[in-house]
N, C-alpha and C positions, 0 to 999 in steps of 0.2 A: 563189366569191368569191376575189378575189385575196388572196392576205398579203404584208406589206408588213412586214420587220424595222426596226424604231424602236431608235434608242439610250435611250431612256427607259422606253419599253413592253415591249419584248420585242415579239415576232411581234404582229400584230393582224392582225386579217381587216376589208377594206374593200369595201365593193359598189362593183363598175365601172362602173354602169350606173345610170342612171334605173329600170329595169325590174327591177334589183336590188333598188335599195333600197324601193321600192314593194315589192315579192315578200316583202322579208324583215320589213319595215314590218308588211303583212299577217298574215305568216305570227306574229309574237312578238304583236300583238291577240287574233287565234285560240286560240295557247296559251293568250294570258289567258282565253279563256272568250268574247271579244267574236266579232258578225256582222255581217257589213257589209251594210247595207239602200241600197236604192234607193228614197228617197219624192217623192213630186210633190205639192210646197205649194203650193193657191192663191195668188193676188195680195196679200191681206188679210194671211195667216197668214206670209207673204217679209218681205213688210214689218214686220211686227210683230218676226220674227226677226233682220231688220239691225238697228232700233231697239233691240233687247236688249244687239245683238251693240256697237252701238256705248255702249251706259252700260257695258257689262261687257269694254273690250277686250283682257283676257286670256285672255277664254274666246273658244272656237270652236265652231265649230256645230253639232257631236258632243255638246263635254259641253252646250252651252246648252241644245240638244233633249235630253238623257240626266235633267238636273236638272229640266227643266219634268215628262219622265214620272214622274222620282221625287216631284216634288212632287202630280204627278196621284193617284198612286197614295197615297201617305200619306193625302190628304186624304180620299177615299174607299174607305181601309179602317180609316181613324178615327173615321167620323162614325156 
């Protein structure tokens, strides 16, 4: 990554790139502990998921699907 000296920051490192910041996006998830999955949602289960996405539009479709499994999961090791 480039650095780039700022009169206010001091040196910062900036990604040049689309592919940078994707790469480095990734890679600070990763450290958190997160995996990036590839899922194929029927037509039903799409839909269902823009309707959420639209009552809820600060959330995105990572955490909306993240909170639906927490909430799977709660329900069914409570009951």
């Amino acid at each position: 990554m480039p650095e780039y000296d700022t009169k206010t920051r001091g040196k910062i490192k900036i990604p040049a790139t689309k592919k940078e910041r994707v790469q480095s996006w990734r890679e600070k998830k990763k450290k958190e502990g997160g995996k990036s999955l590839n899922v194929w949602l029927d037509v039903k289960a799409v839909e269902q998921l823009d309707a959420l996405l639209d009552r809820y539009p600060r959330e995105n479709k990572s955490s909306m699907m993240a909170f639906a499994i927490k909430t799977l999961f709660e329900q069914e090791t409570t009951a």
